[in-house]
Biotite code that builds the C-alpha atoms (Angstrom):
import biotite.structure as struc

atoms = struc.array([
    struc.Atom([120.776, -50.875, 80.416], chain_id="A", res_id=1, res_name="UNK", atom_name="CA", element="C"),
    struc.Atom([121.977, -51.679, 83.420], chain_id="A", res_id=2, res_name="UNK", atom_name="CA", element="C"),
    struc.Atom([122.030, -55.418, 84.779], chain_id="A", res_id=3, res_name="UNK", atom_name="CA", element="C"),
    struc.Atom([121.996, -56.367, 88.438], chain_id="A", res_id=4, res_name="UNK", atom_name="CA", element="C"),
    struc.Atom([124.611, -58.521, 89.847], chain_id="A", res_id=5, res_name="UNK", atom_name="CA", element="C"),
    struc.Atom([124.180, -62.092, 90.099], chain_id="A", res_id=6, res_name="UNK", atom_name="CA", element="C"),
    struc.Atom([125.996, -62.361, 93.407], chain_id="A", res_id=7, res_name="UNK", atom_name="CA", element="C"),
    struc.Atom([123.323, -59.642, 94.951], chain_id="A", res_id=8, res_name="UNK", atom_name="CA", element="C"),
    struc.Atom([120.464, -62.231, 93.831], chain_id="A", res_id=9, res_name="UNK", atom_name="CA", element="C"),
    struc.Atom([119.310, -64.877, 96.652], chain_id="A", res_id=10, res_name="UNK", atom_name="CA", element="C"),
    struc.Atom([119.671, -68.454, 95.746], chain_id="A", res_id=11, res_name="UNK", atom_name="CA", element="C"),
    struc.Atom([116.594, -70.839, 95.886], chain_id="A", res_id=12, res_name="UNK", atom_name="CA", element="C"),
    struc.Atom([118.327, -72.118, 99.600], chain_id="A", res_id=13, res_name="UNK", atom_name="CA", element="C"),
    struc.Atom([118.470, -68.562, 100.679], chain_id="A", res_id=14, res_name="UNK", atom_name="CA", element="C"),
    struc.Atom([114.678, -67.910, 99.870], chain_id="A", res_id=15, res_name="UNK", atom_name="CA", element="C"),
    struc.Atom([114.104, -71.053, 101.472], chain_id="A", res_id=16, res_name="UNK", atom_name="CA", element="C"),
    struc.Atom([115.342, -69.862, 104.713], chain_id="A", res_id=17, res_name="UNK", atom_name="CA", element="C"),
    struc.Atom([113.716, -66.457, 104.194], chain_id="A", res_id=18, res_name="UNK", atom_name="CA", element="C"),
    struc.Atom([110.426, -68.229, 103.978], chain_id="A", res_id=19, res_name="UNK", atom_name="CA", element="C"),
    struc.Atom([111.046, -71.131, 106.976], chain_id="A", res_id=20, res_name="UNK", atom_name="CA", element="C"),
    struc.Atom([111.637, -67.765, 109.424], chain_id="A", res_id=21, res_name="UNK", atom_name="CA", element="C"),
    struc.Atom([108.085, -66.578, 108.766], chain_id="A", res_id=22, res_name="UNK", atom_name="CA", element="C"),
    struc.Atom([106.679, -70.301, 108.519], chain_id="A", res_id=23, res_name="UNK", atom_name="CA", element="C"),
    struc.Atom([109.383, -72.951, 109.979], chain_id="A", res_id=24, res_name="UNK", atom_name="CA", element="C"),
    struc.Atom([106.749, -75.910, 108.532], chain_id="A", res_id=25, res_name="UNK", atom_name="CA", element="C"),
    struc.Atom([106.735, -74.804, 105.465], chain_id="A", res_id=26, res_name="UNK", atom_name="CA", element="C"),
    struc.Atom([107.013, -78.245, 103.253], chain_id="A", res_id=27, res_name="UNK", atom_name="CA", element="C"),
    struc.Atom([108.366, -76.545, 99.843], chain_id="A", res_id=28, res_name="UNK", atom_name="CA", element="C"),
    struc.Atom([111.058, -74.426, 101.689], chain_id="A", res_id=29, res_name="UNK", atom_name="CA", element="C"),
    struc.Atom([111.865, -77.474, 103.511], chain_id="A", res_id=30, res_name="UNK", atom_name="CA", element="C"),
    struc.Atom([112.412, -79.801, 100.194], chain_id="A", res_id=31, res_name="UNK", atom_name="CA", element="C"),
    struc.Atom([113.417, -76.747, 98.533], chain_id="A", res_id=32, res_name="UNK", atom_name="CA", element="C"),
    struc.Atom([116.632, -76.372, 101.556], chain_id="A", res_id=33, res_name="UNK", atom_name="CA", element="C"),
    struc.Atom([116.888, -80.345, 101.708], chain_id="A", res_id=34, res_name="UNK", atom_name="CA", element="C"),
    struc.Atom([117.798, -80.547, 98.104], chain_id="A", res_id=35, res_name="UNK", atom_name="CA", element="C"),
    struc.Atom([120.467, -77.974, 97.535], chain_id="A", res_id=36, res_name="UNK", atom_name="CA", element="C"),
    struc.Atom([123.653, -77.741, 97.881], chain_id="A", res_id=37, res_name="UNK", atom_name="CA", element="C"),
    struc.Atom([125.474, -76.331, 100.802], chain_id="A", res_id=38, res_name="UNK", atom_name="CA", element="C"),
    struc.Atom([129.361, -75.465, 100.849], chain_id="A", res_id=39, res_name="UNK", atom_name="CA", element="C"),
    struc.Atom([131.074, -76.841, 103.983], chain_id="A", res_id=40, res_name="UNK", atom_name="CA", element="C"),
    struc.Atom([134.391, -75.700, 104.777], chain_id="A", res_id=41, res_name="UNK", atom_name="CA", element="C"),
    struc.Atom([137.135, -77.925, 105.624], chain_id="A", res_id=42, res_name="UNK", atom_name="CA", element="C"),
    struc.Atom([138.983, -77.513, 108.498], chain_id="A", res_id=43, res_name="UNK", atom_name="CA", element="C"),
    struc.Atom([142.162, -76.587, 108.277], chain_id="A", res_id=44, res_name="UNK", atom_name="CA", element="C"),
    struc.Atom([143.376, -79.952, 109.945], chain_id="A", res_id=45, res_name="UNK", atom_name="CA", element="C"),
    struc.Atom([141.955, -82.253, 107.799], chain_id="A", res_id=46, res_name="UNK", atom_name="CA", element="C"),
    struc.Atom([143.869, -84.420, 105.998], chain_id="A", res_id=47, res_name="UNK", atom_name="CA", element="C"),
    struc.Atom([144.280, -83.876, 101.896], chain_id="A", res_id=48, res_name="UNK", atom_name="CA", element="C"),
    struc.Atom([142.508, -87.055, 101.374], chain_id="A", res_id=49, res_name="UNK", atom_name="CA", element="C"),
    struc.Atom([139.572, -85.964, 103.508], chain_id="A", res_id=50, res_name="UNK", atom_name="CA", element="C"),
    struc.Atom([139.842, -83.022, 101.535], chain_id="A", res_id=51, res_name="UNK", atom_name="CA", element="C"),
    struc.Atom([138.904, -84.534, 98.291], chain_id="A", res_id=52, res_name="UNK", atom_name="CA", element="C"),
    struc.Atom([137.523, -87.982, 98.817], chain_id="A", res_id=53, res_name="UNK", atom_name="CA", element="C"),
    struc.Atom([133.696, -87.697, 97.799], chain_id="A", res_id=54, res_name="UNK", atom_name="CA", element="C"),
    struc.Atom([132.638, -90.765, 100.061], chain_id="A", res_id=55, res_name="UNK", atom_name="CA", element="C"),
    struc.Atom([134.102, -88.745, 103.291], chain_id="A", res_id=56, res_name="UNK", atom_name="CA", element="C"),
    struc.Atom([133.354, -85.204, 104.435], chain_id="A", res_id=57, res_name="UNK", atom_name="CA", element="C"),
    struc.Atom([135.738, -83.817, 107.712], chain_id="A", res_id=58, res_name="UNK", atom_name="CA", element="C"),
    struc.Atom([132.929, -81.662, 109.654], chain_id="A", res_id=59, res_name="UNK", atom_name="CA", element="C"),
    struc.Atom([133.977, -78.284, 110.849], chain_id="A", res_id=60, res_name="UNK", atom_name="CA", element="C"),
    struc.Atom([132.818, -78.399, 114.484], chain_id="A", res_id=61, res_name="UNK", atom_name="CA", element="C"),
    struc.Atom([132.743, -74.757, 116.219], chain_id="A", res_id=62, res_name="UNK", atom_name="CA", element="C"),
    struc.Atom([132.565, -74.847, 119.967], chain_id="A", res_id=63, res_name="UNK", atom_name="CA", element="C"),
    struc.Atom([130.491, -72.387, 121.948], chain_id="A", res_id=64, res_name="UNK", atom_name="CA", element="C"),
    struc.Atom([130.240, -72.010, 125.699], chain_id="A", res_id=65, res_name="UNK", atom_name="CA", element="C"),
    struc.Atom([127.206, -73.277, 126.804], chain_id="A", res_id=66, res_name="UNK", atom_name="CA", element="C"),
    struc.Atom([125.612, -74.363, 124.138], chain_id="A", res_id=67, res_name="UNK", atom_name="CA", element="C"),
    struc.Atom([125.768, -77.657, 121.776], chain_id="A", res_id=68, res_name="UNK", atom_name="CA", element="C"),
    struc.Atom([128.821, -77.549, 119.643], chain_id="A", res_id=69, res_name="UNK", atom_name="CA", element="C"),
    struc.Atom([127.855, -76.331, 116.198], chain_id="A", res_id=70, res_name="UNK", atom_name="CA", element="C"),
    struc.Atom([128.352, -77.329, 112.428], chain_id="A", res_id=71, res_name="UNK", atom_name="CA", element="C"),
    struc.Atom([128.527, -73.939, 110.192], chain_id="A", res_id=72, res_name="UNK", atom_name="CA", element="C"),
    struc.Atom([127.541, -74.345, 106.203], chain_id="A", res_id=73, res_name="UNK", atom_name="CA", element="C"),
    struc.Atom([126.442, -71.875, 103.810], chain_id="A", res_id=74, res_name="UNK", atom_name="CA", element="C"),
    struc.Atom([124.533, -71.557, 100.853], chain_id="A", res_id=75, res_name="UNK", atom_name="CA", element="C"),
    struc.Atom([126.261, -69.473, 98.537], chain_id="A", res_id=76, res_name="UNK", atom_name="CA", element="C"),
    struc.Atom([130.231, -68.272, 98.530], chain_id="A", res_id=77, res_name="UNK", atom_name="CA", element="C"),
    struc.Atom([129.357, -64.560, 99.225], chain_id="A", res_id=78, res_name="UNK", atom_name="CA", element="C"),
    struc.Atom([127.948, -65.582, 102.604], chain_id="A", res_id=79, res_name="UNK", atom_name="CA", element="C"),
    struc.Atom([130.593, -67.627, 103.707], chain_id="A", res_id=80, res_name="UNK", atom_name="CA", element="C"),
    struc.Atom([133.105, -64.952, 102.787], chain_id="A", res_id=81, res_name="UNK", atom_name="CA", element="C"),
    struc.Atom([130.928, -62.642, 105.005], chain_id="A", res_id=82, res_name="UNK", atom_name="CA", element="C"),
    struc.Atom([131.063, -64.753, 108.256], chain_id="A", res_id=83, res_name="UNK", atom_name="CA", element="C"),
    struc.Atom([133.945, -66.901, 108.391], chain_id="A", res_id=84, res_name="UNK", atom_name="CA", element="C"),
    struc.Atom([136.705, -64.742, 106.025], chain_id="A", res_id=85, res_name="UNK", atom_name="CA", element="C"),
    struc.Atom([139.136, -67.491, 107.159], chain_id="A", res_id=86, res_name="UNK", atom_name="CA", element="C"),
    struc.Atom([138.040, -70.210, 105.423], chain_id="A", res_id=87, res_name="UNK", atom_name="CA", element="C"),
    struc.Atom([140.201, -70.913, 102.597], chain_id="A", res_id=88, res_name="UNK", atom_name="CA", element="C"),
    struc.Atom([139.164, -74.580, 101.275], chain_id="A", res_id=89, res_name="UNK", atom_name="CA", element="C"),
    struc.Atom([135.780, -75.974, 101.148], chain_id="A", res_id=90, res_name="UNK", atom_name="CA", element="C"),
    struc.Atom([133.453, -78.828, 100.210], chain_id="A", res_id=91, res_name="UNK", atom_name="CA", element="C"),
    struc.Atom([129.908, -78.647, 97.874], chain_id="A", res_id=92, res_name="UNK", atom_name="CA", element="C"),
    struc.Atom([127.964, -81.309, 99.531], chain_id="A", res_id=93, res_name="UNK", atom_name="CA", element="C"),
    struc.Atom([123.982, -81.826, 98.840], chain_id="A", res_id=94, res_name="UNK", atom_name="CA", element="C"),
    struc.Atom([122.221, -80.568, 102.504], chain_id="A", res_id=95, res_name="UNK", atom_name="CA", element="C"),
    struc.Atom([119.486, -83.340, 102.744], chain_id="A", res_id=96, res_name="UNK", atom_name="CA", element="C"),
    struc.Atom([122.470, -86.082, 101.531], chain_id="A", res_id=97, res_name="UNK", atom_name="CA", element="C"),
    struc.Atom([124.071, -84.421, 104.986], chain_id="A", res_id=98, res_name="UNK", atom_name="CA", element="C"),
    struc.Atom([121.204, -84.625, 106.941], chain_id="A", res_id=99, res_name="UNK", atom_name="CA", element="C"),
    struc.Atom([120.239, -87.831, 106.551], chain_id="A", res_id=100, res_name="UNK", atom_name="CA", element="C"),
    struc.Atom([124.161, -89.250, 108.033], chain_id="A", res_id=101, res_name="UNK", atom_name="CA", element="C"),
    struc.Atom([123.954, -86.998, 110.613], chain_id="A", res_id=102, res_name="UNK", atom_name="CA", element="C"),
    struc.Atom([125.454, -87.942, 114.225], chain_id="A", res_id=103, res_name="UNK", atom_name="CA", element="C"),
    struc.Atom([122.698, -88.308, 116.624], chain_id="A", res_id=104, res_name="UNK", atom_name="CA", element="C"),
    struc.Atom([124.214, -87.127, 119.666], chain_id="A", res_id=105, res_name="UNK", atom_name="CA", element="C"),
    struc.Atom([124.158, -83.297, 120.274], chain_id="A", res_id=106, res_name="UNK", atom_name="CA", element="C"),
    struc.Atom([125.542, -81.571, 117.198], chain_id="A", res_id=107, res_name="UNK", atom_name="CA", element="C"),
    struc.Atom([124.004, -78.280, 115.794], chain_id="A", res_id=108, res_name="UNK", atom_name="CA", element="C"),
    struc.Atom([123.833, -77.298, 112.535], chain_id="A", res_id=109, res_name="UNK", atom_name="CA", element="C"),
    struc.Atom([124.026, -73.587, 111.694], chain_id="A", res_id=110, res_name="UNK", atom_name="CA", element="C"),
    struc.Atom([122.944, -72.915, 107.785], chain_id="A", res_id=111, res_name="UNK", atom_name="CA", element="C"),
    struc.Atom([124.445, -69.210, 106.963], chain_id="A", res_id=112, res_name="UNK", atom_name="CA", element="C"),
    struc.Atom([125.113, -68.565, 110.600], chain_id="A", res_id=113, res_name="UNK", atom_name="CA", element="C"),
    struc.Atom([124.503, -65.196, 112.113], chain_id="A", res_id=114, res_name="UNK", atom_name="CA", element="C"),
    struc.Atom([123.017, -64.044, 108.490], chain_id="A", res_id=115, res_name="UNK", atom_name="CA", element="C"),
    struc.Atom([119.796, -62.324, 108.240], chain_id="A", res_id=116, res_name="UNK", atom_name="CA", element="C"),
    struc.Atom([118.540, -65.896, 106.686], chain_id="A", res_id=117, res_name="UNK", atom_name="CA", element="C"),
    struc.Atom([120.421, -67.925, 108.914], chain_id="A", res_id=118, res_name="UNK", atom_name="CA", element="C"),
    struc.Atom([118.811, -70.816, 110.821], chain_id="A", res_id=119, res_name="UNK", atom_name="CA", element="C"),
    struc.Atom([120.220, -73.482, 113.165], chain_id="A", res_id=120, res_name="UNK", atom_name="CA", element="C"),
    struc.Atom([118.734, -76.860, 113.926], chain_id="A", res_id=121, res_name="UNK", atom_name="CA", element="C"),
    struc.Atom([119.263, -79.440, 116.700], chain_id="A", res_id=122, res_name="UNK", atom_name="CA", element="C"),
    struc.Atom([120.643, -82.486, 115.879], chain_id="A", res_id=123, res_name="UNK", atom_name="CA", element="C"),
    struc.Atom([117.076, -84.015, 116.003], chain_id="A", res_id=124, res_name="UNK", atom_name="CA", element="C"),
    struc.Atom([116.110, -80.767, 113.565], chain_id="A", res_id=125, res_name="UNK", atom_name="CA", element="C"),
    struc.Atom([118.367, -81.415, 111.045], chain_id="A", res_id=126, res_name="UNK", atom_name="CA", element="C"),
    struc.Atom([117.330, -85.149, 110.637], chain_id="A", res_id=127, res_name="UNK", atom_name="CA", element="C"),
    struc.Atom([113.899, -85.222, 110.810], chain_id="A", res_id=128, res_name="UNK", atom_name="CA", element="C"),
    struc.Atom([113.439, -81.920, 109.148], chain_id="A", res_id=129, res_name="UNK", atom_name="CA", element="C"),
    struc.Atom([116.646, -82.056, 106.376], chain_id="A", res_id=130, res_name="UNK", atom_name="CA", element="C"),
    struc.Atom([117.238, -85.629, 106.205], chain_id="A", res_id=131, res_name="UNK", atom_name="CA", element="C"),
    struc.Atom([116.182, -87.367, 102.196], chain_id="A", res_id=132, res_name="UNK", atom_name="CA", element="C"),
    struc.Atom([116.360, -90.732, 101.079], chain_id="A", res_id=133, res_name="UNK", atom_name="CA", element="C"),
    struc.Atom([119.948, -90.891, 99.088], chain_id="A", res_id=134, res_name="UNK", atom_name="CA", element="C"),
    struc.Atom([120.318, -92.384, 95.917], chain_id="A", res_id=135, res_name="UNK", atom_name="CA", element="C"),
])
C-alpha cells in the first residue's frame, strides 16, 4: 500500500488561496488564510536578536522596479524552498497577527509569490482583508 507524501498535500492556507483566485471574497478562505501561519524569512542583515525575539519580526522587503516594494511569505517550507532557495533562516508568524500591524504606507505583500496559488495584496489589501483582532 502505497502512501502519498505529506509534503505533496496542500495545506489549509494553500487551499485558501486556491479558492480566493476563483472567488477573491470568499469569507472562509479569507479567515481560513488570516488564521494560519505563514513562514517569513529573515533577512540576512538582521540582527540575532531580531532573529529570535517573538515581540519583533525584521520584514524582508524585495524591491521591484516600478512597482510598490514587496513583502514575500509562504505557507509551507516546500514553497519557500521553490522560490527563494536562498533563504536560510526564517520566522513562523500567525498571517492575520501580521496583518493587522501592518505599515500603512505602500508595502505589498506577496503570499507564495510567483506560485500557482500565490496572491499579493496592497498594503490596504492586506489590512482590511488579513488583518484579526490579536489576543
Amino acid at each position: 500500500m502505497e502512501t502519498p507524501a505529506y509534503d505533496d498535500m496542500p495545506t489549509p492556507a494553500q487551499r485558501a488561496l486556491d479558492t480566493l483566485a476563483e472567488n477573491a471574497e470568499d469569507p472562509a478562505a479569507l479567515d481560513t488564510l488570516a488564521s494560519s501561519d505563514v513562514l517569513v524569512p529573515v533577512p540576512d542583515d538582521a540582527a540575532a536578536e531580531e532573529a529570535t525575539d517573538p515581540s519583533v519580526v525584521a520584514l524582508p522587503v524585495l524591491e521591484r522596479p516600478g512597482n510598490n516594494p514587496v513583502v514575500p511569505v509562504f505557507t509551507s517550507e516546500m514553497t519557500m524552498a521553490d522560490l527563494l532557495p536562498s533563504v536560510s533562516r526564517y520566522r513562523l508568524v500567525p498571517l492575520g497577527a501580521l496583518a493587522s500591524q501592518w505599515p500603512a504606507d505602500d508595502l505589498s505583500l506577496a503570499i507564495d509569490g510567483s506560485s500557482a496559488h500565490g496572491l499579493t495584496l496592497t498594503s490596504e489589501g492586506v489590512r482590511t482583508l488579513l488583518a484579526r483582532p490579536t489576543g
